[in-house]
BATOR-854820 format. One record per residue (C-alpha): x, y, z; residue number from 1. Coordinates in steps of 0.25 Angstrom, whole numbers, plus 5000, padded with zeros to 4 digits. Example, Ala and Ser with C-alpha at 12.3 -4.5 7.8 and 13.67 -1.06 7.14 Angstrom:
% residues 2
@px=5049	py=4982	pz=5031	seq=1
@px=5055	py=4996	pz=5029	seq=2
% end
This chain:
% residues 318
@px=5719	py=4759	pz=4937	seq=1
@px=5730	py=4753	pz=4945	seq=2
@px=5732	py=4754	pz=4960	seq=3
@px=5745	py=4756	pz=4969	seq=4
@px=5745	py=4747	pz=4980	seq=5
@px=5757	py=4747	pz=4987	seq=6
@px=5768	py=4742	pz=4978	seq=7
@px=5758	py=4735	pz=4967	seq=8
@px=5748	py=4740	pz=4955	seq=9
@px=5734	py=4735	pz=4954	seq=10
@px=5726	py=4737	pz=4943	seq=11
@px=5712	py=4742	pz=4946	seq=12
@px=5703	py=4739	pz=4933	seq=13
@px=5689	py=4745	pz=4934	seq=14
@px=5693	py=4754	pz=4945	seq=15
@px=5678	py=4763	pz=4945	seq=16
@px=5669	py=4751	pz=4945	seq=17
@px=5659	py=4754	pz=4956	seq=18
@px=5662	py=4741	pz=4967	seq=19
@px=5652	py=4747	pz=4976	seq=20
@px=5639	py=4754	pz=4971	seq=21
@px=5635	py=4759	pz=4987	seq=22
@px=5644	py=4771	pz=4986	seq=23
@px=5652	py=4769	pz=4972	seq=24
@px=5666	py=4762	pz=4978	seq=25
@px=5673	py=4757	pz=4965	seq=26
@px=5683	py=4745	pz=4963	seq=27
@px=5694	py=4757	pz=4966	seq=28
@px=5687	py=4762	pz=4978	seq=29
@px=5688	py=4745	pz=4983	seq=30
@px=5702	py=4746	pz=4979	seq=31
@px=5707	py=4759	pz=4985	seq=32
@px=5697	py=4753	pz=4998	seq=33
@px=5707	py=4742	pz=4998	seq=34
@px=5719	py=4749	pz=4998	seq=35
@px=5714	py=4758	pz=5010	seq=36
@px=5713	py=4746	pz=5018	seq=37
@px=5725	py=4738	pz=5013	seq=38
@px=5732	py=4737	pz=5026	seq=39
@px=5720	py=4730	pz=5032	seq=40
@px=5714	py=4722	pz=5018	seq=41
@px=5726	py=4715	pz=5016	seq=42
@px=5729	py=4712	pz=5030	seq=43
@px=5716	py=4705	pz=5031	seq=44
@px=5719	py=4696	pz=5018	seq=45
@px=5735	py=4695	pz=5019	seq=46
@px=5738	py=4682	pz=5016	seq=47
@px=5724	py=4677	pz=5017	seq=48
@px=5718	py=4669	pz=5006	seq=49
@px=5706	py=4677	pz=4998	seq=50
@px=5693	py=4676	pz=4993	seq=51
@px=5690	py=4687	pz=4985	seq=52
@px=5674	py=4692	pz=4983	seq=53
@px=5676	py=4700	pz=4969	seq=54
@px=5664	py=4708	pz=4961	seq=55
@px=5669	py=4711	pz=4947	seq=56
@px=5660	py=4723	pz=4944	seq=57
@px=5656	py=4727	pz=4960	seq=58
@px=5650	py=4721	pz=4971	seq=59
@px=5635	py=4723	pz=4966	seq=60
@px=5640	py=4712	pz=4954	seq=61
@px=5644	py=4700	pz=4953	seq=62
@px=5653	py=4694	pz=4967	seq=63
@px=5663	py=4683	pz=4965	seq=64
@px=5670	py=4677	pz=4978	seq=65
@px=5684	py=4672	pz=4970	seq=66
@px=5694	py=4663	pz=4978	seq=67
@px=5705	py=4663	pz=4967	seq=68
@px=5714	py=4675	pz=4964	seq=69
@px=5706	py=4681	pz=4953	seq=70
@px=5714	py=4683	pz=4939	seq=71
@px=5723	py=4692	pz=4934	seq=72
@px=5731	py=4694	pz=4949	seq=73
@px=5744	py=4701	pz=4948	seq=74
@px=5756	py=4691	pz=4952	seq=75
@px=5758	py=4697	pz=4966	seq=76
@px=5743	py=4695	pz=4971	seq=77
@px=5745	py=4684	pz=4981	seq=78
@px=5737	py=4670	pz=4980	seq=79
@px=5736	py=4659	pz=4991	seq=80
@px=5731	py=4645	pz=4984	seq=81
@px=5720	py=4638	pz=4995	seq=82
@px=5716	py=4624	pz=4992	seq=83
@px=5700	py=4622	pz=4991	seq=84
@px=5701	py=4606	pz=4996	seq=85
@px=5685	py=4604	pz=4992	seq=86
@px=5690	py=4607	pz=4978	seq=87
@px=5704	py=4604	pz=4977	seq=88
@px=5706	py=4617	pz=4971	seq=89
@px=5716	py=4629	pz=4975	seq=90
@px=5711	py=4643	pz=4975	seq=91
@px=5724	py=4656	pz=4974	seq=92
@px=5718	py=4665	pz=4983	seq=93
@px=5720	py=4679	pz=4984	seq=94
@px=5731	py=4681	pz=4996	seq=95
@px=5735	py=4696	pz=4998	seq=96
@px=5747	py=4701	pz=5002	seq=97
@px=5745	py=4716	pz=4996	seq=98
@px=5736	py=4726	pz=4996	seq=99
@px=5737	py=4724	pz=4980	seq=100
@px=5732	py=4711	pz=4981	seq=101
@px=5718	py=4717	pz=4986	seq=102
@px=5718	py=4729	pz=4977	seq=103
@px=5720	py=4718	pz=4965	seq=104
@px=5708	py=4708	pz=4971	seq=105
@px=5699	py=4723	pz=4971	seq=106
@px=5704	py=4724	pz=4956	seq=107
@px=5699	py=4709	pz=4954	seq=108
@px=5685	py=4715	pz=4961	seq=109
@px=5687	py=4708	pz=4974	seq=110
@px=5678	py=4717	pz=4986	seq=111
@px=5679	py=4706	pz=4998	seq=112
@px=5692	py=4699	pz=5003	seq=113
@px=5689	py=4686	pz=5008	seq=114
@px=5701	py=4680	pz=5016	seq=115
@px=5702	py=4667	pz=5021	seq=116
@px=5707	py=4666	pz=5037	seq=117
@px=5720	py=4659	pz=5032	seq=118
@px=5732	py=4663	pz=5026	seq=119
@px=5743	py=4660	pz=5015	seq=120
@px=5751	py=4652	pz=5023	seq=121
@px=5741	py=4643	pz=5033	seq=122
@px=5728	py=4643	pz=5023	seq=123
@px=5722	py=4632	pz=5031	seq=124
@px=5724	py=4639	pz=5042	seq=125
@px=5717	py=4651	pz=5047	seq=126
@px=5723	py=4664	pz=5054	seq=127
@px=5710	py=4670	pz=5056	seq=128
@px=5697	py=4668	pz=5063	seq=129
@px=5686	py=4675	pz=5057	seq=130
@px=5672	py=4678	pz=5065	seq=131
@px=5661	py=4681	pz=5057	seq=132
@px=5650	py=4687	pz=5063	seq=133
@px=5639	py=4687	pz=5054	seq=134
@px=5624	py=4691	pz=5056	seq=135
@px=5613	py=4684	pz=5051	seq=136
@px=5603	py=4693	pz=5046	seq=137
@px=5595	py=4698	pz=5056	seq=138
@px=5607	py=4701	pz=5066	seq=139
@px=5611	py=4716	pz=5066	seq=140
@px=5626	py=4721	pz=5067	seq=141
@px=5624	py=4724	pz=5082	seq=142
@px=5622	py=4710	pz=5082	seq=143
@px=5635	py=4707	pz=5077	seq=144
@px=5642	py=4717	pz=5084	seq=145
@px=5637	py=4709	pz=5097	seq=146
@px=5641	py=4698	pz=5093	seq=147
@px=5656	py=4703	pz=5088	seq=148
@px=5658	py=4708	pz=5103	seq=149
@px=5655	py=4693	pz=5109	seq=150
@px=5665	py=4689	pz=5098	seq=151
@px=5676	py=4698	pz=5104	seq=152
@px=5673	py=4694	pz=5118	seq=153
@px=5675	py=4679	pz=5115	seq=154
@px=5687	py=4684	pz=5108	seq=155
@px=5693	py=4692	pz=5120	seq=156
@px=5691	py=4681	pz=5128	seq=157
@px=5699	py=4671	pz=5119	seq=158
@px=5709	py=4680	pz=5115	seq=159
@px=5708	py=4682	pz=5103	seq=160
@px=5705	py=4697	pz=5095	seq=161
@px=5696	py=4698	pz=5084	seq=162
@px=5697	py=4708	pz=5073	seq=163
@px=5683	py=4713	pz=5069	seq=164
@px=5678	py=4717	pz=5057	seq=165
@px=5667	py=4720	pz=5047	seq=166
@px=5660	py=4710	pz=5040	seq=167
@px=5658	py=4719	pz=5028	seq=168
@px=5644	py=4715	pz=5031	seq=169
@px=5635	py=4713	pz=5043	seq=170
@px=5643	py=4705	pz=5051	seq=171
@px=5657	py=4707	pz=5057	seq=172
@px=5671	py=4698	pz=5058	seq=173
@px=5681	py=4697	pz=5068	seq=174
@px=5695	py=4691	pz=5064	seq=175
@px=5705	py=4683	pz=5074	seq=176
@px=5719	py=4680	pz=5070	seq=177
@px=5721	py=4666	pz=5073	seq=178
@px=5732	py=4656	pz=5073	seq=179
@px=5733	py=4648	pz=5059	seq=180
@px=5735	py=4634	pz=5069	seq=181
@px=5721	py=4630	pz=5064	seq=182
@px=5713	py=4625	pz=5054	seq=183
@px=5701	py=4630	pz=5047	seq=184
@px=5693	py=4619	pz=5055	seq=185
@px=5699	py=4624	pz=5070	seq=186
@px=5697	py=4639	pz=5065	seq=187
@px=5683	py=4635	pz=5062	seq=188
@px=5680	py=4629	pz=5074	seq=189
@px=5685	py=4638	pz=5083	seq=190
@px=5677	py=4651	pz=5074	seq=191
@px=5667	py=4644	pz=5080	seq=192
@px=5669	py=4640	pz=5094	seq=193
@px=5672	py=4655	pz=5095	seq=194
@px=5657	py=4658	pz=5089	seq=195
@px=5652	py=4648	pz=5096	seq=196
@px=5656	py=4656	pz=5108	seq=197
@px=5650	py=4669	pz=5102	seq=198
@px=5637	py=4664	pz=5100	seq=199
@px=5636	py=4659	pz=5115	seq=200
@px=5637	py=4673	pz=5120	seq=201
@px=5629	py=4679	pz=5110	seq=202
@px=5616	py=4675	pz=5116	seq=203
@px=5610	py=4671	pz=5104	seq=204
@px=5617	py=4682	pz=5095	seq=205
@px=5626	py=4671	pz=5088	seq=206
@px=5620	py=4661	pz=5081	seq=207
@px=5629	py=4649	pz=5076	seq=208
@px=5621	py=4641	pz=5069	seq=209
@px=5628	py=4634	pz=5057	seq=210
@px=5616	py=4637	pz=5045	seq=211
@px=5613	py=4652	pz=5042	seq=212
@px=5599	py=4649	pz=5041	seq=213
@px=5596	py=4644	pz=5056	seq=214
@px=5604	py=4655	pz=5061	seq=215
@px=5596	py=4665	pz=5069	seq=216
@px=5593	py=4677	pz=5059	seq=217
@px=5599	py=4686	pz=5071	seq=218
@px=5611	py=4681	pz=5073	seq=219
@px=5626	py=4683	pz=5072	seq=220
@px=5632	py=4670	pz=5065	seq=221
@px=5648	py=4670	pz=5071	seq=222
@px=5652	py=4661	pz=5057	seq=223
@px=5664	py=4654	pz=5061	seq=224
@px=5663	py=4648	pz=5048	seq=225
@px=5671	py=4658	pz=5042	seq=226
@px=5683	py=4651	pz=5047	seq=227
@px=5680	py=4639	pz=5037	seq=228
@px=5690	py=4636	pz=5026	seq=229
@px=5689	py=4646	pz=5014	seq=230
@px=5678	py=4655	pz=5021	seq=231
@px=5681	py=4669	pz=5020	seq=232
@px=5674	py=4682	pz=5024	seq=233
@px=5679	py=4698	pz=5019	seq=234
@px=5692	py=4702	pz=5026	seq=235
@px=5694	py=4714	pz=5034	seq=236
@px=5694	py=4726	pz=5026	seq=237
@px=5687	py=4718	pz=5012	seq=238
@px=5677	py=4726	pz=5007	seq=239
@px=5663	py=4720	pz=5006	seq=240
@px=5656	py=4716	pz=4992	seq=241
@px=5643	py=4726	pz=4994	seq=242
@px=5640	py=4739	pz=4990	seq=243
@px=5643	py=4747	pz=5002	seq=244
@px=5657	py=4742	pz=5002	seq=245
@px=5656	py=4738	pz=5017	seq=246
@px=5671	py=4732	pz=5023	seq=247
@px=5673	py=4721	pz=5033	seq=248
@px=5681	py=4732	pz=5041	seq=249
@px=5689	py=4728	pz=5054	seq=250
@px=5683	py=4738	pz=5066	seq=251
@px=5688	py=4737	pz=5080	seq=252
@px=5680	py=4729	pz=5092	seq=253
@px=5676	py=4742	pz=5097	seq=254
@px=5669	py=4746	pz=5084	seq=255
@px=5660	py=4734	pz=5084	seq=256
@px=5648	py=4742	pz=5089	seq=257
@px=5650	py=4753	pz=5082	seq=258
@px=5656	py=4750	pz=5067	seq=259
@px=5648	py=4750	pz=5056	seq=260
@px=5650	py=4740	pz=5045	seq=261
@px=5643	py=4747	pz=5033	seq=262
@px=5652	py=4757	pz=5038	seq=263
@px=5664	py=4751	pz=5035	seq=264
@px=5667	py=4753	pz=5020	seq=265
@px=5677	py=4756	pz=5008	seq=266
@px=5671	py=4769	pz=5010	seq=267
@px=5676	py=4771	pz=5025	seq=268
@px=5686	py=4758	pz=5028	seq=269
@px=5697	py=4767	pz=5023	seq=270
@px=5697	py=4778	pz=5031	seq=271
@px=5695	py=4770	pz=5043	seq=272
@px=5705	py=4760	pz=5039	seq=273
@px=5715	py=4774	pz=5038	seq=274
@px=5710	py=4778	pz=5052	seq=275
@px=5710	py=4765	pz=5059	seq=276
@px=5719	py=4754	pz=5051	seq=277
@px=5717	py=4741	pz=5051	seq=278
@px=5708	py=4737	pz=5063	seq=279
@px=5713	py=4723	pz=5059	seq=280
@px=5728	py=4723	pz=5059	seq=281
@px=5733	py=4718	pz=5072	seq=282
@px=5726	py=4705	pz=5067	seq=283
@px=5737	py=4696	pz=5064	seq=284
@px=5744	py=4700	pz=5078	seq=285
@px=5731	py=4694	pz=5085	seq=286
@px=5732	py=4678	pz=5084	seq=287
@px=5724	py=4669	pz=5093	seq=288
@px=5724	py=4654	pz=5093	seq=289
@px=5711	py=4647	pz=5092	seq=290
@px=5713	py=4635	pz=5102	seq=291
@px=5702	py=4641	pz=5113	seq=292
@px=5694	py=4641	pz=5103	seq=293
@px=5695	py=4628	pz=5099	seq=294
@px=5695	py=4622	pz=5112	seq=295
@px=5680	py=4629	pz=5113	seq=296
@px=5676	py=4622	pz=5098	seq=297
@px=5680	py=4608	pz=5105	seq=298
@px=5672	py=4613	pz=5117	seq=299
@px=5661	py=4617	pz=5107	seq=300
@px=5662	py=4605	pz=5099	seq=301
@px=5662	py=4595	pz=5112	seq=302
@px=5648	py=4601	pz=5114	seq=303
@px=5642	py=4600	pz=5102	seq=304
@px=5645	py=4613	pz=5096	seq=305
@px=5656	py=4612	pz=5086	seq=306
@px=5658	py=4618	pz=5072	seq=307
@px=5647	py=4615	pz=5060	seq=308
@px=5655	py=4607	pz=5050	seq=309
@px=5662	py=4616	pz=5038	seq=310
@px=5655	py=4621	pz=5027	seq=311
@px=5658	py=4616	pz=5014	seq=312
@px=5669	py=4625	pz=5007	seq=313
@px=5665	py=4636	pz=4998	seq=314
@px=5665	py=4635	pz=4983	seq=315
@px=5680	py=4638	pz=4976	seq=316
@px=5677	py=4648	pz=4967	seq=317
@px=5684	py=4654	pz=4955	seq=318
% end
């Protein structure tokens, strides 16, 4: 079948195939999903460098994380080309621009947007600071909730506003426009001064410890590791690879305590995107500028305490 978005055509091929066995959602209910947030979807991908997570026959089968644009792409689907230095290799990433431009990566079989903290025009240079709050596996969600208000406090006191979200799973994401002065390795840094912080007022709720393993199983782990190069995590509104068909959905700070996350769904995102908008969209208006923060690192790091050297790079893949 072919779809209207705005002034283009996409072509939908295999429009009935169930995508989501938990209550029947097809590639066209992912689709249509898409288009009821497109407002919000592309503002969180505009511009942005993007992995995309693809299942070809739904996401009970077979899961393929694709950097390259996939095949076949209509000539006014955007690319932005990243260098991969550990490789000398170039990758033409999605980049959208449209809302057709995510109606055409559902018909490649992309569920999960994965954005980089970069755009087109600075890609070494960041624009967004992503905490990730993720639990380890004997924390609860109150937990993280607990720990998602002393973020905000920190936040308050800086100046800076965070923009929550849903994981999509069991954790939770809060965004902060940045300045794109710094580098990955500054951004880094500071992510984690600011967590360091976080975990000294969570009285023991916050464990940073570098390996997963010799975390505390009841913990809430503040990864600023996602600001490394090339580490991505699902975009507001990006649907979720399971087959509930959960969305990392933007809530406000005083729906921390009480949103739900397997709430949140393709089922029910639309209606509330209708009700409320998007939750998200004085973003860009909110910039904060990261040098307190990395005056607290070189305090940190003066101590003892800085950064754990960077992972290597992930893999390039097809």
């Amino acid at each position: 079948m072919e779809l209207a978005v705005g002034d283009r055509t996409v072509r939908l091929s295999n429009p009935d195939r169930v995508y989501f066995p938990a209550r029947g959602e097809t590639k066209l209910d992912l689709a249509r999903y898409y288009l009821s947030v497109a407002d919000g979807i592309v503002r969180a991908l505009r511009d942005r460098p993007c992995m995309l997570h693809r299942f070809p026959t739904g996401v009970t089968g077979e899961k393929v994380h694709q950097k390259r644009l996939p095949r076949g792409a209509p000539p006014w689907v955007p690319t932005v080309r990243v260098h991969f230095p550990r490789w000398n290799r170039y990758a033409d990433e999605l980049c959208v621009a449209h809302p057709a431009d995510v109606v055409w990566a559902v018909q490649m079989s992309t569920v999960e947007f994965h954005p980089w903290n970069t755009r087109r025009g600075s890609v070494e240079q960041p624009d967004e600071w992503r905490i990730d709050l993720d639990p380890m596996p004997e924390a609860t969600y109150a937990d993280v909730r607990r720990v998602a208000h002393i973020a905000h406090e920190v936040l308050d006191e800086l100046g800076a506003v965070g923009w929550p979200k849903t994981s999509g799973g069991k954790g939770m994401h809060i965004y902060v426009r940045i300045t794109p002065a710094w580098g990955w390795a500054d951004v880094r840094r500071a992510a984690h001064a600011f967590a360091r912080e976080v975990e000294r007022r969570s009285t023991g709720l916050v464990d940073l410890t570098w390996w997963r393993k010799d975390r505390d199983p009841a913990s809430i782990f503040v990864d600023w590791n996602q600001n490394t190069r090339d580490h991505t995590i699902r975009c507001a509104y990006s649907v979720r690879g399971v087959p509930e068909a959960p969305v990392s959905t933007p809530i406000r700070w005083d729906e921390v305590d009480s949103a739900e996350p397997g709430d949140l769904t393709i089922a029910t995102v639309p209606a509330r995107f209708a009700e409320l908008g998007d939750l998200h969209a004085g973003i860009d208006d909110a910039v904060f500028v990261l040098d307190e923060l990395l005056e607290w690192d070189d305090r940190d790091t003066a101590a003892g305490a800085g950064a754990p050297a960077e992972e290597e790079p992930q893999d390039l893949d097809a």
